[in-house]
N, C-alpha and C positions, 0 to 999 in steps of 0.2 A: 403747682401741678393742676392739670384740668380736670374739676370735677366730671363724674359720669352723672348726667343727667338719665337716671333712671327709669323715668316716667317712659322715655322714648326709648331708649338702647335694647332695655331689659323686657321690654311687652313682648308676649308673642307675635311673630310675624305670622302676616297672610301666604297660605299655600304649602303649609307644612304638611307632610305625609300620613301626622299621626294625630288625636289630640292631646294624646299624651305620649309620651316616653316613658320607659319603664325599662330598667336593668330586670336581671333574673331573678334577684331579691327583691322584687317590686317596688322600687326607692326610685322615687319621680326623679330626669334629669330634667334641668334646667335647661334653656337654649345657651344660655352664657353665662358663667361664672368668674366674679369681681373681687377685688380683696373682700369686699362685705361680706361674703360668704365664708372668708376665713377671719373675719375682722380681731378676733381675739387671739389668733392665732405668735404661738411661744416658741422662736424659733431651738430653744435652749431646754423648754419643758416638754415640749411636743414632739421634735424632729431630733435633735444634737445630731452629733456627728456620727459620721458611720463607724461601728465598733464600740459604740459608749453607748452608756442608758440616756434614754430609753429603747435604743437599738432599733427606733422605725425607720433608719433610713439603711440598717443591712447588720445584720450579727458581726462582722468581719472590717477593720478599717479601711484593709485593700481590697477586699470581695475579689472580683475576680481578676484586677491587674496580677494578684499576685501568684492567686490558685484559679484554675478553673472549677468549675462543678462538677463533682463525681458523674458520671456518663455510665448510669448502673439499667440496662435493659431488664424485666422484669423475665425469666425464661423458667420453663419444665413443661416437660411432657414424657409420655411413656416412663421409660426405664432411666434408672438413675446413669447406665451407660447412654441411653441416646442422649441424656440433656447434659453431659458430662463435654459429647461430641459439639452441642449449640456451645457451651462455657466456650471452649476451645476456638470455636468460630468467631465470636462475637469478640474475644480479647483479642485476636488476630488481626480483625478491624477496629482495632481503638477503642474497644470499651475501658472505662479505668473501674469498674467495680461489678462483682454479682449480685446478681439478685436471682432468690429463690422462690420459684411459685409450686406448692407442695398439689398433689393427687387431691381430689376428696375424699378418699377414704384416710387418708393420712391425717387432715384439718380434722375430721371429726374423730380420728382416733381407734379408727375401724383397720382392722387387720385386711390385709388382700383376698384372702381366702373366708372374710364373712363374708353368708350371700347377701347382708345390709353394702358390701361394696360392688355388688354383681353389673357391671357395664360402666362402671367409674373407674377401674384403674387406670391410673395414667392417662388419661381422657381430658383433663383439665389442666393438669400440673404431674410434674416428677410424681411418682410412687416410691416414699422411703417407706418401707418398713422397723427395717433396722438398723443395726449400728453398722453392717456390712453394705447397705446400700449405701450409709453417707462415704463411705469410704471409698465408692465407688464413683459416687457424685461427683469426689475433689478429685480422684487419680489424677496426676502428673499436676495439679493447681497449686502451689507453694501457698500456704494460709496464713502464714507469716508475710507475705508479700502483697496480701488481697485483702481489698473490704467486701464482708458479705450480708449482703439484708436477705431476712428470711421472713418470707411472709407467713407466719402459721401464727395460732393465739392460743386455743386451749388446752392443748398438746405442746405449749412454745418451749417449755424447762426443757422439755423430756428431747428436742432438736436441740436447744441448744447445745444439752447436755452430749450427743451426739457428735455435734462439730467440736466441742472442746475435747474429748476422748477421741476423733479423728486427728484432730491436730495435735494432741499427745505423740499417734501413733506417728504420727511425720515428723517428730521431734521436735515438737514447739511446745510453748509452754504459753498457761492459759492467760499471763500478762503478756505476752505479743500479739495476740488477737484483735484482729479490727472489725467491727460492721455494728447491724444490729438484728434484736429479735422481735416482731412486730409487738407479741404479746401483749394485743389492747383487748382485753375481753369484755368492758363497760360498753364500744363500741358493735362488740358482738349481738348484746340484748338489744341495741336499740337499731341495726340496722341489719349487718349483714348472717346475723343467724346461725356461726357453727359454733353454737358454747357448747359444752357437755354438762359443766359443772351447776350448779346454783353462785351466785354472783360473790356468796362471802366466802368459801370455801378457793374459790380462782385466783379471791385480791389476794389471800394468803399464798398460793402459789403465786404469784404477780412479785409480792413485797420478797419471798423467799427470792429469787431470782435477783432482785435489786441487791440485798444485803451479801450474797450470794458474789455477785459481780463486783461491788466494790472492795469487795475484799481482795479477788482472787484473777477477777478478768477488768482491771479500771478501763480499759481503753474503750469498752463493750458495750457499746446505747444498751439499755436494758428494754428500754418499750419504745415501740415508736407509735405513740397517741398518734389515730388515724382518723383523720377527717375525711381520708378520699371515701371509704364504704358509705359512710352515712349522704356524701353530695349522690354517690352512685345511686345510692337508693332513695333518690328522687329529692333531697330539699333544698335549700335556695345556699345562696354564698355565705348568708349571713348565720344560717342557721350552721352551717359548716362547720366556721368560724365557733360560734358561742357552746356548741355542743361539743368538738373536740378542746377548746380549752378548760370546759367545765369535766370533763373526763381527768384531765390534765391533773387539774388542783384534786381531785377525789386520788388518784395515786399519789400526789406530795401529802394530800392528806394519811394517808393509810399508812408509808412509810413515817411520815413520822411518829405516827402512834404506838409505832413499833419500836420506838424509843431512836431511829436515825436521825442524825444530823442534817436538817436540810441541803446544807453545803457540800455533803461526801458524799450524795445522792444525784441530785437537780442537775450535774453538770452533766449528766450522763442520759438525762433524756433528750428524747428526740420527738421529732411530730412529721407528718405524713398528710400533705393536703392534692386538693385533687386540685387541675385545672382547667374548666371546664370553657366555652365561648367567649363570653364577655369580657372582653379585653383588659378595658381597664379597672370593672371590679374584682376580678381575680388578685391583680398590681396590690389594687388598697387593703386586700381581704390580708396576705400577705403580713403587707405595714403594719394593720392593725393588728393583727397575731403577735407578732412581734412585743410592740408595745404593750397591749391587756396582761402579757403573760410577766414582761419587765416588772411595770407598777405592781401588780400581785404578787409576785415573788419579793420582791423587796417589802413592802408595804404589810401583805398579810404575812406573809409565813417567814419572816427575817432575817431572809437572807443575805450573806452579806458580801458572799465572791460574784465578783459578775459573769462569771461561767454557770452561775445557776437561776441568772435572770436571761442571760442570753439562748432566746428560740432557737433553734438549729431546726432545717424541714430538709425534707425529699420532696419532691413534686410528680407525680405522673397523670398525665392527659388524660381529659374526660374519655374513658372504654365507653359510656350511656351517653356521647355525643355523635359516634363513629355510627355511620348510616351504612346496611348494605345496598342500597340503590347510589349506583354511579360510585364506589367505592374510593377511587381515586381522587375523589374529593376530600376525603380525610386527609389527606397528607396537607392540604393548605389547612384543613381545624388545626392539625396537630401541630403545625410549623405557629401557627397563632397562639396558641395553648402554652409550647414551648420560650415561645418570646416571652409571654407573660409572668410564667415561671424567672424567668431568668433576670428579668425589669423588677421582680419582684424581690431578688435575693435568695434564688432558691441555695443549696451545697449541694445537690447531689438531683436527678431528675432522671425520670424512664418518658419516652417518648411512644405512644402506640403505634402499632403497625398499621398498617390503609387496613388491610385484610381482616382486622380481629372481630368485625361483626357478621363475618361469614365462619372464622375457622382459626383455627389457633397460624401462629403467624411464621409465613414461610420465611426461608433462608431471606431472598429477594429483598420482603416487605422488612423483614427487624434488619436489614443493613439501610433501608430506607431510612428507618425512622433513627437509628442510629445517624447516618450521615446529615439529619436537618439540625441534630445538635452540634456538629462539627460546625455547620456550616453555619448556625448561631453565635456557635463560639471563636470562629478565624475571617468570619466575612461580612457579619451585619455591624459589624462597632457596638453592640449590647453591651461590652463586656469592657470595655477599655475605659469608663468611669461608674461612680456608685451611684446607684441609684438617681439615675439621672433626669426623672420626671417629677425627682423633691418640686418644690415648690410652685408648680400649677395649681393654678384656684379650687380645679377641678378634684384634682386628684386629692388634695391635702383635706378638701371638703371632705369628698366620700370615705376618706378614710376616717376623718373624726365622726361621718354617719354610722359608718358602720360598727366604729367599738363602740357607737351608745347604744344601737341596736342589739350588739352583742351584753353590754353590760343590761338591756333590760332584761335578755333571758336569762342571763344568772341570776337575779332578781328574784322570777319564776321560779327557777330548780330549786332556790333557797329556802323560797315559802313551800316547796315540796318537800322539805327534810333533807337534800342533798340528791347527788344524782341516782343512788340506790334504788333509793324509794321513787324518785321521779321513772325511772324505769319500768317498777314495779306498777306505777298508775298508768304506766303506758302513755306519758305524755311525750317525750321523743318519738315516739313513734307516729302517734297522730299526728305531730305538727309534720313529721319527714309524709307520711300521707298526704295532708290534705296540700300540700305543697307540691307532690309530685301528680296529682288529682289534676290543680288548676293548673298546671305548666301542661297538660298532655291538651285539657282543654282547650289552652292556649292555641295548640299547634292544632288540630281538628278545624278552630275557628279561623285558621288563617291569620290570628295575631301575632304569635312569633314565626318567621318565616325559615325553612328550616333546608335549603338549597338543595335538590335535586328531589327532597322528600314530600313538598306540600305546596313549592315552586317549582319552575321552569322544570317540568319531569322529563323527562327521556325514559320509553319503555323500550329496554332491552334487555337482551339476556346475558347472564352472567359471566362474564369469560376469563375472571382473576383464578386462578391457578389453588384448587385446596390443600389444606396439611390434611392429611385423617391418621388417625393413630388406629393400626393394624390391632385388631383382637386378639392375635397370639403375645403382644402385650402383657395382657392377663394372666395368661395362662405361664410365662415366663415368669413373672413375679412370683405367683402360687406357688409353683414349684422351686425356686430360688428358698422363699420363704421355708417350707417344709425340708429343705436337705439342710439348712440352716438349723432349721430346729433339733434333726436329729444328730447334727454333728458338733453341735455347743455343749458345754457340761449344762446337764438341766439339773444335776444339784447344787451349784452355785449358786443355778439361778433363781430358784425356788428360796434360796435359803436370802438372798439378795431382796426378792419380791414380800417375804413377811416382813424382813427389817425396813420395807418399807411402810408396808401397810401397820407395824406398831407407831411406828414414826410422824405418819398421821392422824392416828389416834392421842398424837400428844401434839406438843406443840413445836418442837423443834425442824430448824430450817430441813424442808424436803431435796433440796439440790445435791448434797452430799448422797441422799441414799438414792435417786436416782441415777446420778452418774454410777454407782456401784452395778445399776441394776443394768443400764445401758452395758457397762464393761463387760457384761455377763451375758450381750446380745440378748438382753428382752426386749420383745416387741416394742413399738408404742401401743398398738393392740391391749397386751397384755401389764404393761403399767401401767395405762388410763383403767382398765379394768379393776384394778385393782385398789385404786383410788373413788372408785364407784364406792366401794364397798364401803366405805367410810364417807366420803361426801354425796352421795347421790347423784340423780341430775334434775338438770332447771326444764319446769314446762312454765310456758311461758300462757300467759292469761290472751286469750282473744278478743279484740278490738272489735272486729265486725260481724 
């Protein structure tokens, strides 16, 4: 074999565009990468095969020859009837799963009729209130026949508990149930901001829900650890990466302190990464997920089914990439976004609309961004072998970069006391800051170039087509809400609501007495309320 005389191949050459290269996690690229740069590289400890540990080349032996990736669009808006009408549209063109985006007043746990919801109903997401709007949600949807991811976190028992007494009411029973409950509330303090609770009082709801599930709903992810919030709110890939895994082991940690079995738990998490530009570090962020989460399940916490070292993810396209100027450029981010998800090993991925940086996303734009997955999945050859960028210098490099980068911040969080307390010093936070600081500087300066935004501009005016959700919205919910209340037994429900709030004064699983309290149409309003009363809520300390 011909040695590579490195002295010449390997030097920078004259006339390059930059003097340095730089991914989005600021990890210098090389111009060429050679075995040397994987030189220790274990085809057996490092890579194996796809479906076996360490699982960096795919969770799955066949990946997608066998199955494709769930094809779950992220949808709500207004009233649980209009986004009942999107479910309907979007399985019509080939969606194979739901996915639910909840109101704001809903995530935080706020009734429609507080004026703390005044100009948010249904504005962002579905408005459930209660057990009669989920019911509304699923009309004519078979939930024995669907998987459903529900994006809500602090409020997440008291939904799910919703969809499981819906699906009672359609005659299923709650071991035929498919999807998952996002319920990452560790991820709430350090990025996206709707907790109610304070952090110990939520793992216990958290862990209540796991024990909860295994018992009663196995099929049921119980949380899907979410890295996309935290990339959203500005930090690089790597931090993504090291922060949703470290979330990750702090719930295997909690559940098992509560006396579970790692193995009758772990197979049932899930995780949630965003996908944001950079092509191929996305690919490796992925790989390396994968792998950090294998070795640590096996190694730290002893587990010993490989359904509880195997990562399972959703993927949905950077929303904080999607530019409104010249909109119709998104669809090639998002068509990139989605390759990389899919090169990566994703099971399941949402695609964003061109339009979602103007306006929540018309009929039009979510059949678009639906059809670039079809067209991933029957016309690009992505899918017809695994993982099939194994073994490039490049790639196998950056991915051994990036879980050492990830294993230095757990390092970090460790000498913080675990992620609690690193929360509590506000250290996720600042790094997701000063991270999303120097990327904006970046673009200002003209060093990340960012097409139609700070390059080649075209000044015109807007002519993409808006969604707006009608203010009588509101005013239909309120009142939905209120003939609900007067036409429920309210002494059930009252009698339903103490046996909760005793329930939390002790220590016994909260699931059961919520579901009781659901059956009895109590708000979510009015059981987060009630749950105050004994847990409080979290203010969080100010950084700047």
């Amino acid at each position: 074999m011909t040695e590579i005389d490195e002295s010449k191949t390997l030097r920078p050459t004259k006339g390059e565009r930059k003097e340095k290269f730089r991914n989005l996690s600021d990890i210098e690229i090389k111009r060429v990468y050679t075995p040397e740069d994987i030189k220790d590289f274990n085809y057996a400890m490092d890579l194996g095969n796809p479906g076996k540990y360490p699982f960096t080349r795919g969770a799955y032996s066949n990946m997608y020859r066998g199955r494709l990736w769930t094809m779950r669009q992220f949808a709500g808006f207004g009233t649980a009837d209009q986004t009942n009408q999107r479910y309907k549209f979007l399985l019509e063109h080939g969606q194979t799963g739901l996915s639910v985006a909840f109101s704001l007043h809903t995530i935080y746990g706020i009734q429609a009729d507080d004026n703390k919801a005044l100009g948010e109903v249904g504005k962002e997401g579905v408005s459930i209130d209660t057990l009669k709007d989920m019911e509304t949600l699923f009309n004519g949807i078979d939930l024995s026949k669907i998987s459903t991811s529900m994006t809500i976190n602090a409020p997440a028992s008291i939904l799910l508990a919703m969809y499981i007494v819906t699906a009672e009411k359609q005659g299923h029973a709650p071991d035929q149930l498919r999807g998952t409950i996002q319920n990452d509330i560790l991820k709430e303090y350090i990025a996206q901001k709707s907790w109610i609770f304070p952090p110990e009082p939520s793992m216990r709801l958290i862990v209540d829900t796991i024990e909860y599930c295994a018992k009663y709903v196995p099929q049921w992810y119980t949380i899907s650890i979410s890295g996309y919030h935290i990339r959203e709110a500005g930090s690089t890939a790597v931090q993504e990466l090291a922060f949703t895994l470290a979330d990750g082991f702090a719930y295997v940690e909690a559940a098992m302190e509560r006396g579970l079995d790692v193995d009758d738990f772990a197979p049932r998490l899930s995780f949630f990464f965003n996908s944001h530009n950079n092509f191929f570090e996305e690919i490796c962020k992925y790989r390396a997920a994968r792998r950090i989460w294998a070795k640590r399940m096996k190694n730290k916490y002893g587990a010993k089914n490989p359904e509880s070292m195997r990562l399972r993810f959703h993927t949905q396209t950077a929303g904080v990439s999607l530019t409104a100027q010249e909109p119709e450029n998104n669809i090639v981010r998002v068509t990139l976004q989605g390759l990389a998800a899919v090169l990566g090993g994703t099971q399941s991925l949402h695609t964003n609309s061109f339009d979602e940086a103007l306006c929540l996303p018309t009929e039009k734009a979510v059949k678009i961004a639906l059809r670039t997955q079809q067209i991933i999945a029957h016309e690009s050859g992505a899918a017809d072998t695994v993982d099939p960028l194994a073994g490039s210098y490049y790639v196998e490099w950056l991915t051994n970069e990036m879980e050492a980068e990830a294993e230095a911040y757990f390092d970090k969080i460790e000498e913080l006391g675990g992620v609690i307390p690193a929360i509590k010093a506000n250290f996720f936070q600042k790094e997701i800051a000063n991270s999303s600081y120097k990327y904006q500087q970046e673009i200002e300066r003209n060093e990340r170039i960012i097409v139609g935004v700070n390059d080649v501009q075209i000044r015109e005016p807007c002519s993409t087509p808006l969604l707006k959700i009608d203010e009588k919205v509101a005013e239909e919910q309120i009142n939905n809400l209120q003939n609900l209340k007067e036409s429920r037994n309210n002494g059930l429900l009252k009698e339903s609501l103490i046996n909760l709030k005793q329930a939390a004064e002790g220590s016994e699983n909260l699931m059961p007495f919520i579901i009781e309290a659901v059956r009895n149409y109590a708000s979510v309003g009015e059981i987060i309320n009630t749950l105050k009363e004994i847990f409080g809520i979290y203010q969080e300390d100010s950084i700047f």
